[in-house]
C-alpha positions in Angstrom: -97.7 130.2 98.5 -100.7 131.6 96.5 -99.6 133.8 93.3 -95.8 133.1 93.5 -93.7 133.5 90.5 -92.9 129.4 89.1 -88.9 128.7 90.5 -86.4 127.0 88.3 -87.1 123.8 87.3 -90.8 124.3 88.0 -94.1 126.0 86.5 -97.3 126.6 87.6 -98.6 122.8 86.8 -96.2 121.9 89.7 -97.7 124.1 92.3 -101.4 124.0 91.3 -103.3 121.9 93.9 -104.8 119.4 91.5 -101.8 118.7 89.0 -99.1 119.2 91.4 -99.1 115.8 93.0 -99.3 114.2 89.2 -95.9 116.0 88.4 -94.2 114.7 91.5 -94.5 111.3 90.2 -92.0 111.3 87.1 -93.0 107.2 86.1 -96.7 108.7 86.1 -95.5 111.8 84.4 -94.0 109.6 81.8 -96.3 107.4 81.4 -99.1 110.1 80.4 -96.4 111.6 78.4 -96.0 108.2 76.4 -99.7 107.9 76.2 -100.8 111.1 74.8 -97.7 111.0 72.2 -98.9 107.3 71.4 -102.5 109.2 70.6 -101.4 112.4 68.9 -99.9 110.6 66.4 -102.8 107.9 66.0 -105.0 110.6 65.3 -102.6 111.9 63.1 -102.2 109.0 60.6 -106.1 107.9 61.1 -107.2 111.5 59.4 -104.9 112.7 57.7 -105.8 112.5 54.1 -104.6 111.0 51.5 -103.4 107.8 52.5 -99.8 108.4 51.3 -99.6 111.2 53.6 -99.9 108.9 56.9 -96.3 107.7 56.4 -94.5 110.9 57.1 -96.4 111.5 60.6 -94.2 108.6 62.2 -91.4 109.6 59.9 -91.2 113.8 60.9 -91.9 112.9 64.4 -88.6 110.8 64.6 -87.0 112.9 62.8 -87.8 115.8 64.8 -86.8 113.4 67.7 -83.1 114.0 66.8 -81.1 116.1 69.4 -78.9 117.6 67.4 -78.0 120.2 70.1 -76.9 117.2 71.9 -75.2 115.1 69.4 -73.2 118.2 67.9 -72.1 119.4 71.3 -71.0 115.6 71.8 -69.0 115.1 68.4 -67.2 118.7 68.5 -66.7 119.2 71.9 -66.9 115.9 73.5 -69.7 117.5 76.3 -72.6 116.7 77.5 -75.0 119.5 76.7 -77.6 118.7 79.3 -74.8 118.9 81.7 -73.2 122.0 80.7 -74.4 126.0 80.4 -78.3 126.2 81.1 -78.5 122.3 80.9 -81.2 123.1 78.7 -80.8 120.7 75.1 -81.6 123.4 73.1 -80.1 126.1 70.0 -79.2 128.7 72.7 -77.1 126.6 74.8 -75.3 124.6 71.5 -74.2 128.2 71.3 -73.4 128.8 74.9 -71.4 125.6 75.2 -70.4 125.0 71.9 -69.2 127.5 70.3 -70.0 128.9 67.0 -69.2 126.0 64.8 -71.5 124.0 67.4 -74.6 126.5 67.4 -74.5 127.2 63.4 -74.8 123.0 62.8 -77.3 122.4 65.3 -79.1 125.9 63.4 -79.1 124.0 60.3 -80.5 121.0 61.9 -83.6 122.7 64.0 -84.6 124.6 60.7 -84.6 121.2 58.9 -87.4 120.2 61.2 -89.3 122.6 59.6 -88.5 123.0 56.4 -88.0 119.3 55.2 -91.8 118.4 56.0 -93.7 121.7 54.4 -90.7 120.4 51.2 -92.8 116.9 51.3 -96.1 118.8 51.6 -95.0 120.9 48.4 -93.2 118.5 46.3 -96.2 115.8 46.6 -99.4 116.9 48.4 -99.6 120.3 46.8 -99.1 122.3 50.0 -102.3 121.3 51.7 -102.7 123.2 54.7 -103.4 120.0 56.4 -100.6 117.9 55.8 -98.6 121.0 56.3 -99.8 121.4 59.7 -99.8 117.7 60.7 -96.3 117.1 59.4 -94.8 119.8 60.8 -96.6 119.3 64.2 -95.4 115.7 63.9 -91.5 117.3 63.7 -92.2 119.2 66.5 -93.8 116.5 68.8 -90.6 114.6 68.6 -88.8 117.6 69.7 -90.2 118.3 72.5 -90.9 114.5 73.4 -87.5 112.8 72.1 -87.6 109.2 72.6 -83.7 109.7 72.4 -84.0 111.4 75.2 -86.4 109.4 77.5 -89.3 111.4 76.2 -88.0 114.7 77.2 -86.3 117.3 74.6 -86.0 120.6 73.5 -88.7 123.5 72.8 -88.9 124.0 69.4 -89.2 127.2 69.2 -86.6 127.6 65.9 -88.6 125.0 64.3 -92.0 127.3 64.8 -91.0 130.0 63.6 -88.9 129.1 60.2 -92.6 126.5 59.3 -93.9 130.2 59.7 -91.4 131.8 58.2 -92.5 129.5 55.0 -96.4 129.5 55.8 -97.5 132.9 56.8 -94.6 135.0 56.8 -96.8 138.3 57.6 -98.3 136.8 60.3 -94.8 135.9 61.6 -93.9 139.6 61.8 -96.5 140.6 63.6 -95.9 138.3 66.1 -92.1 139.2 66.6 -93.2 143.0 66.9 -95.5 141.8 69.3 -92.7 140.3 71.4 -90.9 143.6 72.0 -94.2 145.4 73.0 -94.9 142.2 75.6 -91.6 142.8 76.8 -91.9 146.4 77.6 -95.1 145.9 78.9 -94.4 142.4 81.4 -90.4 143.1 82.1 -90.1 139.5 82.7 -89.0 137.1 79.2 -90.9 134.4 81.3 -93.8 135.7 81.3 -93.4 137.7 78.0 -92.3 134.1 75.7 -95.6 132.4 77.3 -97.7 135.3 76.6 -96.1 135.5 72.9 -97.1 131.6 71.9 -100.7 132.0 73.4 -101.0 135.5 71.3 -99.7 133.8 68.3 -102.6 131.4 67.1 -104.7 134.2 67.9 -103.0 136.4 65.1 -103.0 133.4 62.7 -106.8 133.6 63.1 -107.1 137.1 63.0 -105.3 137.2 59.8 -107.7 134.4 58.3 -105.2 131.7 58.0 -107.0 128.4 57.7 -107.9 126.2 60.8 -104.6 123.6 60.2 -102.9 126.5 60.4 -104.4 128.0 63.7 -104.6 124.8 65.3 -100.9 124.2 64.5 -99.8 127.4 66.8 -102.5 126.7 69.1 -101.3 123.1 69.9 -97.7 124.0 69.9 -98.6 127.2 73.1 -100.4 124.6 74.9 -97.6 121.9 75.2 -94.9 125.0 75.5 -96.6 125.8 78.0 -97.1 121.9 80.0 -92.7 122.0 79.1 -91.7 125.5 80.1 -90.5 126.5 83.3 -88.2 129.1 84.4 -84.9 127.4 84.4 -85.9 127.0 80.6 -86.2 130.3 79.9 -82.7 130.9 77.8 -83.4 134.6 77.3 -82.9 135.4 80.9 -79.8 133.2 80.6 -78.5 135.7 78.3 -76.9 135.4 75.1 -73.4 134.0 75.2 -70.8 132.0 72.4 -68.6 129.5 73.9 -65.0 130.8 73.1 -62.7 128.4 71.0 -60.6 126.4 72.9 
């Protein structure tokens, strides 16, 4: 039905005529996904400069691969996180399903994402834009396409926002102000988180951060958006602790 709202499970790539029938084919779907991983990272380690650099791209991105959401849920509480709360592998439901001890360990694992590569840009590539973005973009390609997971994964949306946090901190606050007055204005945290990533690269720009830096936010709302759908959407799941047991 034309203009109706994306159901659970499902966004508007799996109702548009021309990409619908590709996302009814998950071996296609995975294939693609495979591929374009495969080239992302190519690119990554063919231009990234210097030549020392090109290690960590491979490195971060299996890193980032890690489910910790998934493997903390496991260990503690002996469930399957993608079985349990929202189903969704991701920070919100660790808390949901885990519990506090659960949700502050996987915390601590998501920011590492982000913080360990923009350490390794620091420590030996003097913080070059560049490397910053392409290692941390690396992190956050295996998060959202986990070969742990069979090339699906989490959002990474903790991880974004601490390598921002640490990169243009500023800019961040704008951005999270800009989240309540989306909010007000759309009434709908689907809509509203979309809107937010897609506004984001545009108030990198705005506050003349350098192209990595844009591109960074600007790559990460464009495969948010491919991933997102509404039974994704943990605000409108609500915010809940798992009690002890």
């Amino acid at each position: 039905m034309k203009g109706a709202r994306p159901q659970a499970g499902e966004n508007f790539f799996h109702r548009n005529r021309l990409t619908g029938p590709i996302f009814d084919r998950p071996r296609l779907v995975l294939g693609i996904t495979i591929v374009a991983v495969v080239v992302l990272l190519s690119l990554m380690i063919i231009y990234l400069r210097p030549t020392e650099a090109k290690w960590f791209v491979p490195v971060f991105y299996i890193y980032g691969a890690i489910p910790f959401a998934f493997i903390f849920t496991y260990l503690v509480k002996g469930k399957e996180i993608d079985k349990c709360g929202s189903t969704n592998i991701s920070l919100s439901n660790s808390f949901r399903v885990g519990g506090w001890a659960v949700g502050v360990l996987t915390l601590m694992g998501e920011i590492s994402k982000a913080v360990l590569p923009l350490f390794i840009s620091w420590y030996f590539f003097d913080y070059e834009a560049a490397i910053s973005a392409a290692l941390v973009f690396s992190s956050v390609l295996g998060t959202f396409y986990s070969p742990f997971l069979k090339f699906k994964g989490g959002l990474g949306t903790t991880m974004i926002i601490w390598a921002y946090a640490f990169l243009a901190p500023v800019a961040l606050l704008v951005v999270l102000a800009l989240v309540v007055v989306l909010y007000l204005i759309l009434r709908d945290t689907y809509y509203m988180t979309l809107g937010i990533f897609w506004i984001a690269p545009i108030v990198a720009f705005l506050f003349g951060l350098s192209p990595p830096l844009v591109a960074l936010p600007l790559a990460y709302a464009i495969i948010y958006t491919l991933r997102y759908n509404r039974r994704r959407d943990e605000l409108a799941h609500g915010v809940q602790v798992a009690k002890p047991s």
